[in-house]
N, C-alpha and C positions, 0 to 999 in steps of 0.2 A: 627507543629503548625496547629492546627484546625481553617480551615473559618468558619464563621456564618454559619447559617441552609440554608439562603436564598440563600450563592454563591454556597454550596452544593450541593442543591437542583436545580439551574441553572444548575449547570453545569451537573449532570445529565440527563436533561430534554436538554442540547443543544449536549450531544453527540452523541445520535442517527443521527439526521439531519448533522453534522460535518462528520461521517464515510459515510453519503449518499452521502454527496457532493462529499467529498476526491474520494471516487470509479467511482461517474460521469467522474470525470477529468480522472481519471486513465483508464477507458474503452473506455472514449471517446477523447485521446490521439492521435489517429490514424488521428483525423477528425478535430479536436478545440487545439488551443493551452492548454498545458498541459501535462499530460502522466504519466509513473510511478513514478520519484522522485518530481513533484509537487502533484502530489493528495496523494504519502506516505508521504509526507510532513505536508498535510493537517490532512491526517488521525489521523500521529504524533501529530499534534495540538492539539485533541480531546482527545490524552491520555494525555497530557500535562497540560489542563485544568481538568483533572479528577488527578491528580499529585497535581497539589496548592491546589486542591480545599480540599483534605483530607489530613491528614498523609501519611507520609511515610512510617506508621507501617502499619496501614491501606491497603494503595493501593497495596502496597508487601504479605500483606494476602492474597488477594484477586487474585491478579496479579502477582505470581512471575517472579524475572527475567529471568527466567530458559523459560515463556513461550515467551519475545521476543528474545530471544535468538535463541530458535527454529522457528520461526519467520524469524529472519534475516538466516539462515541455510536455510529454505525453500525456501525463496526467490533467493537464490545463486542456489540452486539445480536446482531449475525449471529453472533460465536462462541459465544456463550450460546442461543441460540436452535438453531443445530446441534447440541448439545451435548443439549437437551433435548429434540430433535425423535428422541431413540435411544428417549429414558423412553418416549415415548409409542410409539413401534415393540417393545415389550416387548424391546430392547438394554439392554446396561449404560451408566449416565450414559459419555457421549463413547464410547462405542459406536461401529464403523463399520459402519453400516445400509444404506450404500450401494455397499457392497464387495460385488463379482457378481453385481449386480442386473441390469447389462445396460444401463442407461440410463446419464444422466450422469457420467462418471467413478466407472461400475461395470462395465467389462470386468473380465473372468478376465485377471490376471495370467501369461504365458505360460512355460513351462517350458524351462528352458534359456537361454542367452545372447541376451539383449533388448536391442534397441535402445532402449529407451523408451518408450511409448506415455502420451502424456498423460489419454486417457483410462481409467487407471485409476488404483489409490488411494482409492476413495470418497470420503468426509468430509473428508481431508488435504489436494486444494488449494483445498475453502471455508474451510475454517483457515487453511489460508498466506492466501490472502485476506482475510480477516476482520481475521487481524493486520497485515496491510500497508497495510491503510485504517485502524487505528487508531494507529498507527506513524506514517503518515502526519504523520495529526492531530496526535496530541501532539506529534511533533518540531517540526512546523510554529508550535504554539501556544508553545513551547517559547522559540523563535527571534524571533517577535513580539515576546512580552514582553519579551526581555532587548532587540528594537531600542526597544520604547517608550521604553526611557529614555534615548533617544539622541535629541537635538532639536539642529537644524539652524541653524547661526550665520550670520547673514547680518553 
């Protein structure tokens, strides 16, 4: 079933700003409540409203399942993959290897009343990442399936 032009046309125009948010929460997980499966939650929201707003024929043109799918598979890879990238740094499995390295989201943690700094945490927002792309995924896959069985009456 096709919405009006105008919930369309919404809803195109409020997804940009929905994945901006969703990723706030998810990067800034470390510091503000939130993290990966609340901001791929979010994220999910924003394909979700992109989902009612068109077809099913539609949005699977455009969007096959095949891309959250690889999606949700990315998201498992990368936390499993960090996870064992400690073993081979002689860490404990899920180890943080990256905690006061100095690089990437390995600043010194500063003593006394912080503002935040994104860049520290180590390991913590490739995890909150990791699971907000697989979160993502599955919500999305989730969502599909249950419109597939929704077919359109002319």
């Amino acid at each position: 079933m096709n919405m009006s032009n105008i919930v369309r046309t919404g809803a195109v125009l409020l997804f940009p700003f929905i994945l901006v948010y969703g990723f706030y929460i998810v990067l800034h997980g470390h510091l503000t409540p939130g993290g990966g499966f609340q901001g791929g939650a979010v994220i999910a929201t924003g394909f979700v409203l992109l989902f009612v707003a068109h077809s099913y024929e539609s949005i699977t043109k455009r969007l096959p399942m095949n891309y959250f799918k690889n999606s949700e598979t990315l998201g498992l890879l990368l936390f499993i993959i960090t996870a064992l990238i400690a073993l081979t740094l002689g860490v404990t499995f899920f180890g943080n290897w990256l905690v006061n390295s100095g690089g990437l989201f390995g600043d010194v943690v500063a003593y006394g009343p912080n503002p935040g700094n994104l860049n520290t945490a180590g390991i913590i927002p490739i995890m909150n990442l990791a699971v907000g792309i697989e979160v993502l995924g599955a919500m999305s896959i989730i969502l599909l399936y249950m419109l597939s069985g929704i077919k359109e009456d002319i």
